[in-house]
N, C-alpha and C positions, 0 to 999 in steps of 0.2 A: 314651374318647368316650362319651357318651351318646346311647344311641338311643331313639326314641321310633314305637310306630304311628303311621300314617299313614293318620287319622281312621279309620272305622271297616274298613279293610283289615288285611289279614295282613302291607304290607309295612313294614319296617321301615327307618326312615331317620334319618341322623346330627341330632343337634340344631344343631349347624354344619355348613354346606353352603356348595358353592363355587360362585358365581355370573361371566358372563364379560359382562357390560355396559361397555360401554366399556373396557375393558380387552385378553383374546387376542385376538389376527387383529386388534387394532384399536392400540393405544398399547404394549401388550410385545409383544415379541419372541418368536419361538418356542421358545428354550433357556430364557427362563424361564418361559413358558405349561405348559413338560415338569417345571420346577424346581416352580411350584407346586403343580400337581396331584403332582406327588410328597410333597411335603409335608405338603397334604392329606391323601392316599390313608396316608401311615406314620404319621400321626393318628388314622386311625379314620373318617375324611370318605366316606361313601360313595354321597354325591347331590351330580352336575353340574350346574347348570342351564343352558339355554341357550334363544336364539330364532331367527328367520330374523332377526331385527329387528336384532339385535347386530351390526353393521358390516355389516350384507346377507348376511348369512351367513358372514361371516369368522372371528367369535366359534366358531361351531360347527366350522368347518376348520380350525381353528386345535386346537381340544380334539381332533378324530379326530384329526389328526399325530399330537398328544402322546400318545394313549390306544394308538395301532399302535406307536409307537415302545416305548412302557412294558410293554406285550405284557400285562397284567392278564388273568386270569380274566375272560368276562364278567358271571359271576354274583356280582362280588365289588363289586360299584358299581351307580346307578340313573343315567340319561341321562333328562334331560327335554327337549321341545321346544316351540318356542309359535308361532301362526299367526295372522299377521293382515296382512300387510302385503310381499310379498315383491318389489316392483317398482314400475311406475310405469303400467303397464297394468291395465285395468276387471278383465282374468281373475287379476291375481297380488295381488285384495288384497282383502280380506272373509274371510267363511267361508261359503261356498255347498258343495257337497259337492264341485264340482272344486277349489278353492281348496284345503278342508282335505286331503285326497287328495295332490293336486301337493306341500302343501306340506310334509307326513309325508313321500313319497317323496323330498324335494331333501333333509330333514332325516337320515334314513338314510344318504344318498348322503355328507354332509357330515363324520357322525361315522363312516363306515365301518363301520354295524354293523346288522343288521336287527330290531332293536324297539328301542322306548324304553318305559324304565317308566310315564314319565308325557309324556301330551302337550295342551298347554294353549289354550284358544282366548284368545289376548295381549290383547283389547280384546272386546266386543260390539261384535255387526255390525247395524245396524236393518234394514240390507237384506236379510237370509237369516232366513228363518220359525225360529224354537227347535227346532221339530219336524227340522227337515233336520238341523240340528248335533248331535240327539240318535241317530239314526238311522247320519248317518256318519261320528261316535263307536263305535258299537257295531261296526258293519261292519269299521272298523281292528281294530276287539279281535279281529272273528271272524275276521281276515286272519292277526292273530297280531302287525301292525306296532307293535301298541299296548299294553299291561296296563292299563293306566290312564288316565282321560282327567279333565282339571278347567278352571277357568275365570281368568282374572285382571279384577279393580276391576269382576266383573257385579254387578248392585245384586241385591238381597235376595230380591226379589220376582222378577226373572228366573230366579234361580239355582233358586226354589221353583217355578216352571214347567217348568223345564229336568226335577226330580225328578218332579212331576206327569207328563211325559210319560214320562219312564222307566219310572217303575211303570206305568201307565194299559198300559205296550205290555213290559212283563217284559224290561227293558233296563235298563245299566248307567249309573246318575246319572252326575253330575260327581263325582269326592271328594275333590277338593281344590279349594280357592280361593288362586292367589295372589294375595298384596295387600300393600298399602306401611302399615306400623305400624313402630311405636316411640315411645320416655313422652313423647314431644310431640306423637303421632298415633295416638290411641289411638280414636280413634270407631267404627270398621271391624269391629272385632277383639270390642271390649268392648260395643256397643251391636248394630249392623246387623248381622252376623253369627251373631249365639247363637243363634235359630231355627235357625237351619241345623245350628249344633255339635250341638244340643239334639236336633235330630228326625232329621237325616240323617246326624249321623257325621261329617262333612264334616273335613277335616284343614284344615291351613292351611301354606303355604311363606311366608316372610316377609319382601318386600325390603326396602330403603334401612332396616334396624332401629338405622343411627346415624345417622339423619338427614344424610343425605349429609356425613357427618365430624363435623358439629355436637357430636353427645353422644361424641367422643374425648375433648375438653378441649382439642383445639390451636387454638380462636378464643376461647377463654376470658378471655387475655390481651390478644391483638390477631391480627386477618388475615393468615396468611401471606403474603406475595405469591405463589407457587408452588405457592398450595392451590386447591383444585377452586372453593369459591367466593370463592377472593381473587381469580379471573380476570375480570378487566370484560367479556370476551364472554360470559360466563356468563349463560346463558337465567335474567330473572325471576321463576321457580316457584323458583328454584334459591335465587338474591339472598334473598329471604325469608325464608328459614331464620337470617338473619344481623340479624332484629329485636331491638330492646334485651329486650324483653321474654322472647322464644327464648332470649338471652344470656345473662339472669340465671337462665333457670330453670338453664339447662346451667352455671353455675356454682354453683351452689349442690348438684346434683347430683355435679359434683366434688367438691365440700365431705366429701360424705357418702363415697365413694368413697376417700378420702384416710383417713377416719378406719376404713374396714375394711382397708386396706393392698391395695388393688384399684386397677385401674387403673377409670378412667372409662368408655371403652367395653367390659370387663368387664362391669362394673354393669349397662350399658344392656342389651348382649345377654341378661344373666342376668335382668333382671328380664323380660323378653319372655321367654323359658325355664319362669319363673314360671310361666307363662299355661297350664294345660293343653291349651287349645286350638291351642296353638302348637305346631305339627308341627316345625318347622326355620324356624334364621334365615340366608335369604343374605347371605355377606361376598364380599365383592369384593376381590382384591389382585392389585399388583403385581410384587411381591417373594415369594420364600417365609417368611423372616423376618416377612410381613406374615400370612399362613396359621398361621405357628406364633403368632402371637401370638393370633388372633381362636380359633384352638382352646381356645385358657385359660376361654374364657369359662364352659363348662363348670362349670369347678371353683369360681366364683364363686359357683353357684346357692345351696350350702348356707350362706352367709356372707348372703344377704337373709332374713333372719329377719321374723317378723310385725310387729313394730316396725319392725325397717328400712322392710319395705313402707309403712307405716304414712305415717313420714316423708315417703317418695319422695313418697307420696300427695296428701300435703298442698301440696308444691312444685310438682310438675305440674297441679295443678287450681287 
């Protein structure tokens, strides 16, 4: 496995990392929610992620079973958590300093363990001042519930306010940003963010980096019916990824893939890997077989050559 800093911190975390969206405590099962993370974990996988957001917290109960059952060292893995959303009531959703509080304590409660390496504000809240979430950010760290605190999709200019007040009051930024990239959604990463790589260190966690299945190569040919967006209920952000034009770039990108003897989502995640600014990319799976595959991605890195990139280059733009 390949590990990599995590932005300008001491900690260090896998270049693949195991994400539980839509998946534990929500569509598998708990024998293989314990299968996967096993598979993971004898990979070299040493960053969970998780939210209150993921089935209401069932994503997260569902990892603490499998993590008490597995019995792990705790210093041998990273647990993250994300806040924004935990109910249906005015106090269970924002980030106000009782919301983020409440929602670290249910988050502990959930994975059976008392810190998380990382714990992330899941959305910006317009209704809670910067200053409050910078404040009881730091207060979890001085509780000891937290080491690390970052943000998900905050725009540029927030994230450089959130750093302003840290320093300004000799407290700990954000130092991570998670956010949705990969070679059909590269604006984030490659534009709006490098301020922030450049001046603050900032690391980066990586969701949906195959575009929710797109850059596999399994809609290459045609639609599964039984695939995530061969489903007609399937929310319209989703349907869009399945444009002629998405189509062709993702086949053409298998083209390339074919002729390094790599599979396609290989390609994808390793070219995100590429990226120095890319701290880790989360995969999501059902199966372990699914985990042992997205590990490989790894070993694809040294196979994108300057040329290669060069090509990719030219198809995605």
């Amino acid at each position: 496995m390949l590990y990599r800093k995590l932005g300008k911190t001491g900690l260090k975390i896998s270049a693949i990392s195991l994400g539980s969206w839509q998946t534990f405590g929500q569509s598998v099962a708990d024998d293989e929610t314990e299968a996967c993370l096993q598979a993971a974990y004898d990979a070299g996988v040493n960053f969970f992620d998780g939210a209150e957001a993921y089935g209401s917290g069932a994503a997260d109960a569902a990892v603490g079973r499998a993590l008490k059952k597995h019995g792990w060292p705790r210093d041998t893995y990273l647990l993250s958590g994300k806040c924004i959303r935990g109910g249906d009531r005015p106090d269970q959703k924002g980030l106000s300093r009782k919301r983020l509080r409440n929602c670290c304590d249910n988050t502990l409660q959930r994975y059976g363990t008392d810190h998380l390496e990382l714990f992330f504000c899941h959305r910006p809240d317009p209704d809670t001042p910067l200053e409050e979430i910078v404040t009881t950010m730091n207060a979890l760290i001085q509780q000891g519930k937290i080491l690390y605190w970052g943000t998900s999709e905050f725009s540029a200019a927030d994230l450089m306010k959130l750093w302003a007040i840290a320093d300004a009051n000799g407290m700990e930024g954000p130092v991570v940003e998670q956010t949705g990239a990969n070679m059909l959604a590269r604006d984030r990463i490659e534009n709006q963010l490098v301020p922030l790589f450049d001046h603050y260190g900032m690391g980066t966690t990586i969701y949906s980096p195959l575009a929710v299945g797109l850059l596999t190569g399994k809609y290459n040919e045609s639609t599964p019916s039984d695939s995530r967006l061969g489903n007609p209920d399937a929310p319209e952000w989703m349907k869009k990824h399945l444009s002629e034009e998405r189509l062709e770039k993702a086949r053409k990108i298998g083209a390339i893939a074919k002729e390094l003897g790599i599979t396609q989502a290989h390609l994808a995640l390793a070219w995100l890997l590429r990226n120095p600014n890319v701290s880790t990319c989360l995969t999501g799976a059902r199966q372990a077989k699914q985990v042992e595959e997205n590990v490989k991605a790894v070993e694809a890195v040294d196979k994108l050559s300057d040329e290669v990139m060069s090509r990719l280059r030219e198809i995605i733009e």
